[in-house]
N, C-alpha and C positions, 0 to 999 in steps of 0.2 A: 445712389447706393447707400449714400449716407441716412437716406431716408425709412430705405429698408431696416437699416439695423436698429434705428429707434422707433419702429412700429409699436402700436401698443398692443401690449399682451393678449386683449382680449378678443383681438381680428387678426390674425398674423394675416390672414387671406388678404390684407388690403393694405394703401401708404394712402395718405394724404396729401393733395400736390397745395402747393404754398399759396398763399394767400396776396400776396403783390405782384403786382405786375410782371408781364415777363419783359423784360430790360430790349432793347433793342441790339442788338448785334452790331459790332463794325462793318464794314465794306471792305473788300478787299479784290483789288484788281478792280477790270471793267463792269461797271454798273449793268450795261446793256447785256452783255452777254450773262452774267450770274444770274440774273434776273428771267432769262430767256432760256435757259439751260436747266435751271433748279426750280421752276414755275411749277413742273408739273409733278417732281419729285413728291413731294410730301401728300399731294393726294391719291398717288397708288402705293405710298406708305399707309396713309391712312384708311384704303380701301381692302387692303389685307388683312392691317388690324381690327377693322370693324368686321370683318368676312368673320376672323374666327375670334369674335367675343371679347377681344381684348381691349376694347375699348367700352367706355358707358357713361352714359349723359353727356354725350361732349361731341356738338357739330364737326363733323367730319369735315365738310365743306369750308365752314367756317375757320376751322382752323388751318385747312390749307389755304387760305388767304392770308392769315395772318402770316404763318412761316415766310409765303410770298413777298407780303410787303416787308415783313424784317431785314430779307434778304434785300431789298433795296436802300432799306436804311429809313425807314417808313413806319414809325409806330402807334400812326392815328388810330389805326384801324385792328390794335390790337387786344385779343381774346384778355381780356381779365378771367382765369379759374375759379373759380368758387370754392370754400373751403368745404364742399359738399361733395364737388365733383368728385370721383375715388377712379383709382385705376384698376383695374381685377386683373389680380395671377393667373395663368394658365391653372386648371380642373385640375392636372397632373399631379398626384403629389410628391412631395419632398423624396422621400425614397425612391420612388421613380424617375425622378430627375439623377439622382446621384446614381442608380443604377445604371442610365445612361451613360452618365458620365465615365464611369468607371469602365462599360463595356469599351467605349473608345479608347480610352485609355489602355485597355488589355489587349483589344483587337490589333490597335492601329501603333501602341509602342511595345508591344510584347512580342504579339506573333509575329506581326509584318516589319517590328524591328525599324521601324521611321525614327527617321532624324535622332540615330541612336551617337552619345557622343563617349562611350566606355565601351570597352570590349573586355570580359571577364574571362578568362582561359580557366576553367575547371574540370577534370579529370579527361583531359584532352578531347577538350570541346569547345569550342568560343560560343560566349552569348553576348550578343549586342544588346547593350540597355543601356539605361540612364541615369545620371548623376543623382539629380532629382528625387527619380525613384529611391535609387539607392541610399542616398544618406537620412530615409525613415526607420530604419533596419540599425537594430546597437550593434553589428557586426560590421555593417558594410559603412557606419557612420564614420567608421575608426579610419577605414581605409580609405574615406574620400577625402580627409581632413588630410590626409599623407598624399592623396595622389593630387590635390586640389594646388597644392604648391609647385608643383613640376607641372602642372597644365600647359598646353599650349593655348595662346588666348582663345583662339575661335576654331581649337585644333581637337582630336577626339585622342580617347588615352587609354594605355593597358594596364590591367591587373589580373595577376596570377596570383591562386590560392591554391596551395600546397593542402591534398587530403589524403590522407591515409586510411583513414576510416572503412571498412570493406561494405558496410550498412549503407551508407552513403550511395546514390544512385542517380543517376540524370532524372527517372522520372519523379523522384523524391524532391530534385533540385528547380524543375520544372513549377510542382505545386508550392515551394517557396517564392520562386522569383512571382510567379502569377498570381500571388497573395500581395506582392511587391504592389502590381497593377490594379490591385482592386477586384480582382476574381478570387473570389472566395465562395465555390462551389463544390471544390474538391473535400471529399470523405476520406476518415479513416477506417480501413478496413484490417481485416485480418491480415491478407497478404501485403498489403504496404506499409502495416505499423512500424515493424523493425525499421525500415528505411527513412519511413518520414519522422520517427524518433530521433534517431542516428543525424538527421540531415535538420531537423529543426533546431537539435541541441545543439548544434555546430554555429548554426548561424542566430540563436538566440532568441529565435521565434518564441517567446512565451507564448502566443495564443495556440500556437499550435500544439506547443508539449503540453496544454492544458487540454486540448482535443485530445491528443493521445491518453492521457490520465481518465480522462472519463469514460472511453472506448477500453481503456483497463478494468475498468469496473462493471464493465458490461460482459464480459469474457465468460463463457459456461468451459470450464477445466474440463477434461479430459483425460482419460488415461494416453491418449493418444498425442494432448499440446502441450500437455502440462510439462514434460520434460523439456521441449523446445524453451514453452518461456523461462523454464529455471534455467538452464544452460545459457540462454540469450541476456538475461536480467545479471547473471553472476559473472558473465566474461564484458560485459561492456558495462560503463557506469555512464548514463547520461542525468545526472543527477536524482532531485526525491520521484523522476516519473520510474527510473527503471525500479528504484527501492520497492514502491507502489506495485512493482509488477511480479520481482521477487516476494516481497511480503504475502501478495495474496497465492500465488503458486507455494509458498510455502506453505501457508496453513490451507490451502487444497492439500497437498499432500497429509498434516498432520490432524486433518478435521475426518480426513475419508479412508485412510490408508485399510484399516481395520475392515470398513463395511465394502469397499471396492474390490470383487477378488481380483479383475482383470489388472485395478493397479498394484495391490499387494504383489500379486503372483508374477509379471510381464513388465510393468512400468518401473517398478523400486527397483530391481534388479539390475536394471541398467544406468541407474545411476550410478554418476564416481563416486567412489567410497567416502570421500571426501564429506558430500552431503547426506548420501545417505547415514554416514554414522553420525553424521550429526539429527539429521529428523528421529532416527529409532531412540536414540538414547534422551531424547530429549524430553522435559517436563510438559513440553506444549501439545505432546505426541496424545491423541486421546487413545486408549487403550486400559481393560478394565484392572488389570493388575500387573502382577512382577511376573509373575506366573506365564499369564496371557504373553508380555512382552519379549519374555525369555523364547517361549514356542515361538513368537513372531519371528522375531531377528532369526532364529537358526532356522526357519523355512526359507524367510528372506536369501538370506546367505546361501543356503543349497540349490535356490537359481542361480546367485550369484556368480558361485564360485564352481560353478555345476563340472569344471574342467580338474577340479583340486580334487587330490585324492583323499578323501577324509580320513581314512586312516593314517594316512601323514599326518593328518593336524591333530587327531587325539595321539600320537606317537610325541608328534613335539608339546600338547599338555604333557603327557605324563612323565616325560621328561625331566618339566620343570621342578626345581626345588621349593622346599618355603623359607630358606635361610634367609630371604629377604624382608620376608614379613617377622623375624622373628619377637619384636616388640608390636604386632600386631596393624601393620600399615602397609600402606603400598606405598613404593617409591613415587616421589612428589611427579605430578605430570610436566613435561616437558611442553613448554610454550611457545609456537611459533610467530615468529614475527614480519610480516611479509613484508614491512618496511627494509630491515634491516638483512633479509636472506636467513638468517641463523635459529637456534634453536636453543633456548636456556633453559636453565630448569629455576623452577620455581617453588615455592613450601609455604604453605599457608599457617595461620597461627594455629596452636593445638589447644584447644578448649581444658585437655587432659594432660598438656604438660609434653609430653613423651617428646625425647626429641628425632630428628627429622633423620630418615637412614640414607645409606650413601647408594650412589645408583649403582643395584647389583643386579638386575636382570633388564638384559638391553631390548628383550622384548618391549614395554614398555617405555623405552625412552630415544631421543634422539629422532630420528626421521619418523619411523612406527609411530609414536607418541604422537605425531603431528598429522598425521593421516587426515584428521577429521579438519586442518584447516581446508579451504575451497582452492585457496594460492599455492595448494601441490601438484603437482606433476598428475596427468592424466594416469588411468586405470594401468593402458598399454605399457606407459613407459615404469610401470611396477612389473620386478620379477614375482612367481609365483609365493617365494617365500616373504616376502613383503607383505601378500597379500593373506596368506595364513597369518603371521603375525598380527595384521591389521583386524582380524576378524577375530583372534584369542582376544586382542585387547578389547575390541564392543563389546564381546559376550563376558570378558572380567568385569569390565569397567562401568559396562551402560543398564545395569541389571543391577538393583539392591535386594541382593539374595538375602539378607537379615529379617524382612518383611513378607518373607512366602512361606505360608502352613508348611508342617513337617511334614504331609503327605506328600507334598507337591513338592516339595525340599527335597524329600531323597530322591523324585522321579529324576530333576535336575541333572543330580550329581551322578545320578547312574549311568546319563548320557555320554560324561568323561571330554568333553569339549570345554571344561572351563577349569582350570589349573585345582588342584587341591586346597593348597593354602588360601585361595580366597572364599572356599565356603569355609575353610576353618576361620577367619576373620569375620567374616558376617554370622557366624554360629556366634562366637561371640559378642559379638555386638547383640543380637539376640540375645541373649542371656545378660546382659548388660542391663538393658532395658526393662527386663524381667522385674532384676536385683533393686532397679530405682524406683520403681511400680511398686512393688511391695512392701518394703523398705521404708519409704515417704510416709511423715505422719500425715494423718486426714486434713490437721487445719492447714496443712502448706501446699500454695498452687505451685511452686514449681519446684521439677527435680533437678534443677542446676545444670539444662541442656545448652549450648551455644550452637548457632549456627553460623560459620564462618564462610561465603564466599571471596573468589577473588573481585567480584565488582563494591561489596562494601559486607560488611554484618548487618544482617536482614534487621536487628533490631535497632538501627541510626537511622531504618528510612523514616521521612516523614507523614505524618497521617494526611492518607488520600492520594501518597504518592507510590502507587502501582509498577510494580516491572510489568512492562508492556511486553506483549508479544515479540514486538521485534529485540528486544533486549535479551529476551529469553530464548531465544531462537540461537541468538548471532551470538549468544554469549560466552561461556566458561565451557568448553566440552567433557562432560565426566566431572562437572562437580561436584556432581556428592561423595565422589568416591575422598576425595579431599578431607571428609569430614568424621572424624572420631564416633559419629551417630546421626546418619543420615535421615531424614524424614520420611514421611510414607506416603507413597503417589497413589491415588485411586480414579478412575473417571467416572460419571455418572452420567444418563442424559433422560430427558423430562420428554417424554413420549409426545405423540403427537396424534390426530384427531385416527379415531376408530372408524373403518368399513363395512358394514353388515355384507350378509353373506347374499343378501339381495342387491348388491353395490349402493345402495342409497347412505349416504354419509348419516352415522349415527350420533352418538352422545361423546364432547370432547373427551380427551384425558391429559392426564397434566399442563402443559405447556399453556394449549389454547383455552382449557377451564381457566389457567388464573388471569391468564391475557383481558378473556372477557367479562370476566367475572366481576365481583365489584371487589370496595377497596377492602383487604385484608382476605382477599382470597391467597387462599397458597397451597403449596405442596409440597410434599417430604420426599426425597430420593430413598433407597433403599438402603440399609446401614451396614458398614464394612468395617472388620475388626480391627484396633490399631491401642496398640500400646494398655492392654485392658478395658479399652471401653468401644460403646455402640458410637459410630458416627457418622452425621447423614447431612446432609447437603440441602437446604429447606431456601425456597423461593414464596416472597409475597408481593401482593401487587400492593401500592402504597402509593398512595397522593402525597406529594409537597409543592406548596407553593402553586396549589392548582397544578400541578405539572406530575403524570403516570410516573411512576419509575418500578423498578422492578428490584427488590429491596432481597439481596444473598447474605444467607447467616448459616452457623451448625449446632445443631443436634446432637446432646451425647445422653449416654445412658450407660449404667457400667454394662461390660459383659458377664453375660451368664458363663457357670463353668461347664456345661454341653457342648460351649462354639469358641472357647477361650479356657489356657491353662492358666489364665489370671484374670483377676478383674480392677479394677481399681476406681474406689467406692470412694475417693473423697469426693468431696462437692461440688468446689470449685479448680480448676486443673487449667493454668496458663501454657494458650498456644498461639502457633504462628501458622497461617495459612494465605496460599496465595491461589488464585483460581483464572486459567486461561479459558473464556465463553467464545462458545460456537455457535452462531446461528445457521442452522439448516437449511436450505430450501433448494432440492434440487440440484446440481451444478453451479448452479452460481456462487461465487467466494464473496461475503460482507467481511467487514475485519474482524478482528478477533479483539475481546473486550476483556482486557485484565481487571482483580481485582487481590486487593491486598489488606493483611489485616494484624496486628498483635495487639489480643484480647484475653478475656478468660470465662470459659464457658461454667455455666452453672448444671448442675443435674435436670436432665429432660425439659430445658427452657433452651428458647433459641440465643445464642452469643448473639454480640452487637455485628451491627450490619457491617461487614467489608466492604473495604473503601474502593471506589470505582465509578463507574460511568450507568449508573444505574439509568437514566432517563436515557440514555441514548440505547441501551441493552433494549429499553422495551419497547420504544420506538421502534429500533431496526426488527423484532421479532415481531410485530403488529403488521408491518408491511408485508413480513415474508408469511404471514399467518396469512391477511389478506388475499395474496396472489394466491396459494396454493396451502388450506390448512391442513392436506393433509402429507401433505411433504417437509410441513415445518417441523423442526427437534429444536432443542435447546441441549448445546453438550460443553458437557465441563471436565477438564483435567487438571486435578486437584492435586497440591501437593499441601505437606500437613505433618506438623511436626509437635510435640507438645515441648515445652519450654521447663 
């Protein structure tokens, strides 16, 4: 054996037998009989090995003589080897030997349970297995070092494992223990993920939660799974696989909700309120305006609540007063803490000073307020008026009514679903904005705007340091409403390849022009009013370092006064923007690629590039171009604030 392991490198196929003699053997017991008994041994040993090739250049005969006379104590007549002589491996290879091995192994101590010296009682069921086996497993290692002390010496021993888990499943338990044995044939499928998730994380399988993670990324969403795995990923944590599984279910929802009617119309609807306010209102949500999102939510909500009587709910708006807003704010959001059970309130700093009013309307605070954590109470266990209240609050709170033309402004407000006093707050803040737009000398980039979150002020991040999608998802619910001058969300998305009317694929547009194109190809999104000026979303393809990357900057131009009651004509104009990227293709979910930026844009020249994951952005859209270009989009939900 020894000899095998220092084989050399460049024959593993072969050993070298030594070069001195082989030593004679002692005697032991009667001469006569060893001699006469073990004579003929070594030559139908020999005559097997030479039958199947395992033998070469080495007298078969001859050295059953030799063995012979050894065994009498006889070394005249012995074989000297040659340091030529070689012994050859069986043909079989390596893998196929361990594959053997492994079957017996699974066959002979898994199924048929031989010389098993542990019995494992789990969800009342015993499994006979083994020490051995088990203490390869960080789970089962724990518990053999505990059970290994109370052994019986040559005695066989029990352990029970306490599960609760309802995901957990014997056949789940099945493909862990026979992965124990070397049988690793079993698949993850659809119908076994939940389990064999649930039942690898318990017992620590990394290789397997890593099967599961990859089998995550293969998933085509549907309007029909998609709420299973959000429901499945938010009630159970088995660590970063299930996050992996929520993440990409989330931005299924927030990448399709718009183009999907069956999930818009049938799927969102029966989501707990909980999630759902938090997908609609959120910056990650793509959706082209305030406008747009406003009709969203209130179709959403008329499935929803398809059993509430609506004139209830504009009865309890019109109800409400504005004495609360009367220095111009809404009571601070109530923040829930799932740690702790309770509900505090909370008051962010005020860029404007004003200070913080006292909680006068309980719509907005206490339980209502917390609606949108995931750790509340199912839909059911809400009364109806709960759930009115929960729905006045999205459509206050998850909508920046300051950023929608006046046409579309008064369609809103005629609808009567959303309290009076907060279009009177966002009318002002419109006119705010106005006042600082105009107002501003030409040499100065900024109108002295702050944007204060509760995760930190956008202007301490670091350069290149992005709120990632899951940040932005899971984060602050309703925080613009927080903000004395909230920013402006717009989406945009960069088309994808043309079909002639003869189906033959025609001439790219956007997306896969700049994809293929060479370096410094790009393209301009279409441009949307904001704060007096034209602003548009421009991708180019760009080399660094040898390496594609796909290089996001903005476009401004003032507004003309045909499409804008203001323009604002200085040069240079400091802002802040961050941008959640979608790649499209199909059903399938890729992640979502933030980027982040505080810059200052110059008139009708592109701003410096936002910071992000550009080579990986254009990698992952090359692929999804490949498979299918005319299924690929590029979609962005932008938010954008000037400073």
């Amino acid at each position: 054996m020894a000899d095998i392991a220092t084989a050399p490198a460049s024959d593993p196929t072969t050993i070298s037998a030594p070069t001195s003699p082989v030593p004679p053997l002692p005697v032991h017991g009667r001469e006569s009989r060893d001699a006469k008994s073990l004579s003929g041994l070594p030559a139908v040993a020999m005559q097997r090995l030479s039958s199947s090739r395992r033998l070469s250049m080495i007298d078969a005969s001859k050295l059953n003589r030799t063995f012979t006379n050894i065994l009498k104590g006889d070394a005249t007549d012995a074989v000297t080897l040659d340091a030529k002589d070689t012994v050859q491996f069986s043909s079989t290879s390596l893998p196929d030997r361990m594959a053997v091995v492994c079957h017996g192994l699974h066959k002979h101590g898994f199924v048929d349970q031989l010389f098993s010296d542990i019995t494992v009682h789990i969800l009342g069921k015993d499994y006979n297995l083994h020490r051995i086996t088990l203490v390869n497993n960080p789970f089962f290692a724990i518990q053999m070092l505990q059970v290994h002390d109370n052994a019986p010496v040559n005695g066989k021993v029990d352990l029970t494992i306490e599960i609760d888990d309802p995901n957990i499943s014997h056949d789940a338990l099945r493909v862990v223990f026979s992965r124990l044995y070397g049988y690793f044939e079993d698949r993850v499928t659809t119908a076994n993920l939940p389990s064999l998730l649930a039942t690898a994380y318990f017992f620590q399988d990394a290789d397997l939660c890593e099967m599961c993670a990859d089998f995550i990324k293969t998933i085509q969403f549907t309007p029909e799974n998609s709420i299973f795995y959000l429901n499945y990923a938010s009630n159970f944590d088995y660590g970063e696989t299930t996050e992996l599984l929520l993440r990409h279910a989330l931005i299924f929802f927030c990448r399709e909700s718009v183009f999907n009617k069956e999930l818009a119309e049938e799927t969102l609807p029966k989501l707990e309120f909980s999630w759902l306010a938090r997908i609609l209102q959120s910056d990650a949500l793509y959706i082209s305006s305030e406008f747009a999102r406003f009709e969203f939510i209130e179709a959403v909500l008329r499935k929803k609540l398809a059993s509430l009587d609506l004139a209830a709910l504009k009865e309890t708006v019109s109800g409400m007063t504005n004495h609360v807003l009367a220095l111009g704010r809404l009571p601070p959001r109530a923040i829930w803490s799932a740690n702790e059970g309770d509900v505090t309130g909370s008051t962010p700093s005020s860029a404007a000073g004003s200070p913080a009013l006292p909680h006068g309307n309980v719509v907005f605070l206490g339980k209502l307020a917390a609606i949108t954590a995931p750790s509340l109470p199912n839909d059911s266990e809400l009364s109806i008026q709960d759930l009115t209240d929960a729905a006045i609050n999205l459509l206050a709170k998850g909508i920046i009514f300051a950023h929608i033309p006046r046409n579309q402004y008064d369609k809103v407000r005629a609808e009567t679903v959303v309290p009076g006093f907060v279009f009177d707050r966002h009318f002002r803040i419109h006119h705010d904005l106005i006042r600082l737009v105009e107002t501003c000398p030409k040499g100065i980039q900024k109108l002295g705007i702050s944007y204060h979150y509760d995760r930190k002020n956008v202007l301490s991040r670091k350069d290149g340091e992005a709120e990632t999608f899951w940040e932005n998802i899971m984060g602050t619910v309703y925080a613009h409403d927080l903000l004395e001058m909230p920013p402006f969300r717009f989406s945009v998305e960069f088309g994808r390849a043309i079909t002639g009317d003869s189906g033959k694929q025609g001439s790219t547009t956007g997306i896969m022009k700049v994809l293929k194109g060479a370096v410094g190809e790009n393209a301009v999104s279409k441009a949307v009013v904001y704060a007096g000026s034209l602003w548009s979303i421009r991708i180019e393809k760009q080399m660094v370092d040898g390496v594609s990357q796909l290089a996001l900057s903005l476009v401004r131009k003032p507004a003309s006064k045909d499409i804008s009651t203001y323009s604002d004509t200085r040069p240079e104009v400091s802002y802040w923007c961050k941008i959640i990227a979608y790649c499209h293709v199909s059903d399938h979910v890729t992640e979502a690629y933030a980027f982040e930026n505080i810059s200052v844009s110059t008139l009708s020249s592109p701003s410096s590039i936002l910071h992000g994951k550009h080579s990986e952005l254009f990698k992952e859209l090359y692929m999804c171009g490949s498979l299918d270009p005319n299924a690929t989009a590029l979609r962005f939900a932008v938010v954008l604030g000037v400073l």
